[in-house]
N, C-alpha and C positions, 0 to 999 in steps of 0.2 A: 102603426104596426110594421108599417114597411121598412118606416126609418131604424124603428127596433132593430129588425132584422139584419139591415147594413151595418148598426152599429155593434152587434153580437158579431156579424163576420168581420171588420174592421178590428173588432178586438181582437179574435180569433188570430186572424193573420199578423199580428202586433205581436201577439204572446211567441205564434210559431217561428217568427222572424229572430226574437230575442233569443228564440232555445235553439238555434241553427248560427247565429251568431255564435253563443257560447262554446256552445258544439264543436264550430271551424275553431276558435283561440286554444281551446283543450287539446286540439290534433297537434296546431302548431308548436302549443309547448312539449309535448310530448316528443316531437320532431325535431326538436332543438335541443331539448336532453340528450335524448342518443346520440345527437353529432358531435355532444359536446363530451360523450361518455367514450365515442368511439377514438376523436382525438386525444380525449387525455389517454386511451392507453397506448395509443399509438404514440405519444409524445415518452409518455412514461418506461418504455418499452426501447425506445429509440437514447435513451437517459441512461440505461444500464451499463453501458460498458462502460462509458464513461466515471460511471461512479463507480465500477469496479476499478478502475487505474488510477482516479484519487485515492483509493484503499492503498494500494500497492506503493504509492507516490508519497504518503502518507507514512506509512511502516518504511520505508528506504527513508527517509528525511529525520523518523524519531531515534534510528541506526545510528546512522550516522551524526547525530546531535547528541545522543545519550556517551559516543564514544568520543566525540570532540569535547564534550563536557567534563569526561575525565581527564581529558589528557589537561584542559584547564586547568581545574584544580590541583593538578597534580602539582603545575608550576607555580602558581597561585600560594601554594598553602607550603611548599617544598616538601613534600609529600608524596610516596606512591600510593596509586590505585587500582586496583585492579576493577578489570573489565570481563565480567562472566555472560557466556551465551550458553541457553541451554542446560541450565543446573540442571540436578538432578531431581525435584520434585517436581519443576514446572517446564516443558518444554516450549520454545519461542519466546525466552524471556530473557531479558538482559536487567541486570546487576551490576550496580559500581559500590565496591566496596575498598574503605580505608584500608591498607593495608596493615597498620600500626596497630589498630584499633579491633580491627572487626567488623565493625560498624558497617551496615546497609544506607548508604547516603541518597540511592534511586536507584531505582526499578521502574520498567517497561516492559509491557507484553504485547506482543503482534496481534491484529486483527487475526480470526479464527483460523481465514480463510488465507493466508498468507503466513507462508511458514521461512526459514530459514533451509533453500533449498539450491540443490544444482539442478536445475529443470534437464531433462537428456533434451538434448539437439541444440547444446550450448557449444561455443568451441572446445575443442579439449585437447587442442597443441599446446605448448610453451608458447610457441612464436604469438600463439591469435588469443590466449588467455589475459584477463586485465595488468596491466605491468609486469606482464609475463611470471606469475607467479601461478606455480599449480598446473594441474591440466583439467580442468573442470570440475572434478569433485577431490575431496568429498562437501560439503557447503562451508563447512567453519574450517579453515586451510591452512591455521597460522604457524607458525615453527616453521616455515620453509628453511629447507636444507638441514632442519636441528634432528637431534633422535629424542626421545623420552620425551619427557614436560607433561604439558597437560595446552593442548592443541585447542582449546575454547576459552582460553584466557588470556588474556593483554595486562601485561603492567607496565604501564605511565607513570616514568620516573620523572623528579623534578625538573631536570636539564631538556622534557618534552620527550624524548623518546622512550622506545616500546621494547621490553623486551619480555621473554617469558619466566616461568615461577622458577626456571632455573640460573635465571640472569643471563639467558642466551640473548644476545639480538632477534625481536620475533619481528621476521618477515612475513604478510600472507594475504590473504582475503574470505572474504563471507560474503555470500551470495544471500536472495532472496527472493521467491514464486509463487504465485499461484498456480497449486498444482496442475498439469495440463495445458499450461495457458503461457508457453514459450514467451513470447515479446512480452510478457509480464516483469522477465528477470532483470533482477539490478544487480550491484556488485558493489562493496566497497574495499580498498588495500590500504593497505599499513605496511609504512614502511618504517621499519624498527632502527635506522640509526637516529634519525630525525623525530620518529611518531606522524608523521606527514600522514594526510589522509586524502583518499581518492576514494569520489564514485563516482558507477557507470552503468551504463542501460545499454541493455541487448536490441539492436535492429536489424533487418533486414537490410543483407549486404547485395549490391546491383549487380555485382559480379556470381551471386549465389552463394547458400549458406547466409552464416549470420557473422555479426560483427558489434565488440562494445566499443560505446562511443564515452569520451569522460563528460560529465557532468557539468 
C-alpha cells in the first residue's frame, strides 16, 4: 500500500512536471512571436521611404525612357512623333504618337502618388533652374521663349531634334513630385536643336536652399 502510494505521488509529480514543461515552451513561443511581430514592423516601417523613392525613381526613369524612346523612332523610322503629357482625358499620362498616322504607339501613366509637378521650394531663378530653362513653374515648360503652340507636346523629328506643333525649336523642361515631399523632385530638359536629353534631381544645397544635380 505504501509502495502504491509513492507510485500515485511519483506519477502525480511526472504528469505536473510535463504540464509546467509544456506551460514554460507555450510562454516562450509566444514571446518569440511578438519579438518577431515587433521587428517586422519596425523593419517594415523603417522600409517606407525607401520604397516610396523607388516610386519616384521609377516614374522619373519611365519619363525619361518613354521620351528617349520617341525620339528613337523618330530617327529610326524617319518619321515624326510626337510626345504628349497630360492629355486631356487622363492626367499623368504620356503618349507617343505617329505623327503621319495618328496612331497611339505607347502610353505610360505615373504611379498615383507621383504627379508631374513643380513642388514650391524648388529654385525658381534662371540662373539655378535645370539648364537654365524656366523659372520653376509651371511643371510641363516647353516652348521656352516661343508664344502660342501647344506647351505639353514635343515633336521628334527625324534628324533627332525637338520642336513644337508649330515647327518652332521647343526648348524646356517637365518636372516631377510627390506632392509635399520637396527632395522627391526630378526634372528632365530638352533641348530642341539637337532633342538631347537631361535629368536631374533636387538636393539639398551646403550653402542653403536647394540645388539640381544632372543625373
Amino acid at each position: 500500500m505504501h509502495r502504491a502510494t509513492d507510485d500515485t505521488r511519483l506519477d502525480g509529480k511526472t504528469h505536473m512536471g510535463h504540464s509546467r514543461m509544456r506551460g514554460f515552451s507555450l510562454i516562450e513561443t509566444l514571446i518569440v512571436l511578438s519579438l518577431m511581430m515587433i521587428a517586422s514592423g519596425i523593419f517594415f516601417m523603417s522600409l517606407q521611404p525607401a520604397l516610396k523613392d523607388t516610386r519616384v525613381t521609377n516614374a522619373y526613369n519611365a519619363t525619361l525612357m518613354t521620351m528617349r524612346r520617341a525620339r528613337e523612332q523618330a530617327i529610326a523610322e524617319r518619321r515624326v512623333y510626337l510626345v504628349t503629357f497630360n492629355n486631356a482625358v487622363t492626367p499623368n499620362r504620356i503618349t507617343i504618337t505617329q505623327a503621319s498616322t495618328g496612331v497611339v504607339t505607347s502610353t505610360i501613366t505615373l504611379p498615383t502618388d507621383i504627379t508631374f509637378r513643380a513642388e514650391p521650394g524648388i529654385p525658381n531663378t534662371l540662373a539655378a533652374t535645370p539648364d537654365h530653362f524656366g523659372t520653376g513653374s509651371p511643371a510641363i515648360d516647353f516652348d521656352q521663349g516661343v508664344a502660342g503652340g501647344a506647351k505639353n507636346v514635343i515633336c521628334f523629328n527625324p534628324d533627332g531634334s525637338a520642336q513644337d506643333v508649330n515647327s518652332n525649336t521647343n526648348n524646356g523642361v517637365i518636372y516631377l513630385a510627390r506632392t509635399g515631399s520637396l527632395y522627391t523632385s526630378r526634372a528632365i530638359t530638352v533641348w530642341g536643336s539637337t532633342g538631347r536629353l537631361r535629368g536631374y534631381r533636387l538636393y539639398p544645397n551646403v550653402a542653403g536652399g536647394s540645388i539640381w544635380r544632372q543625373q
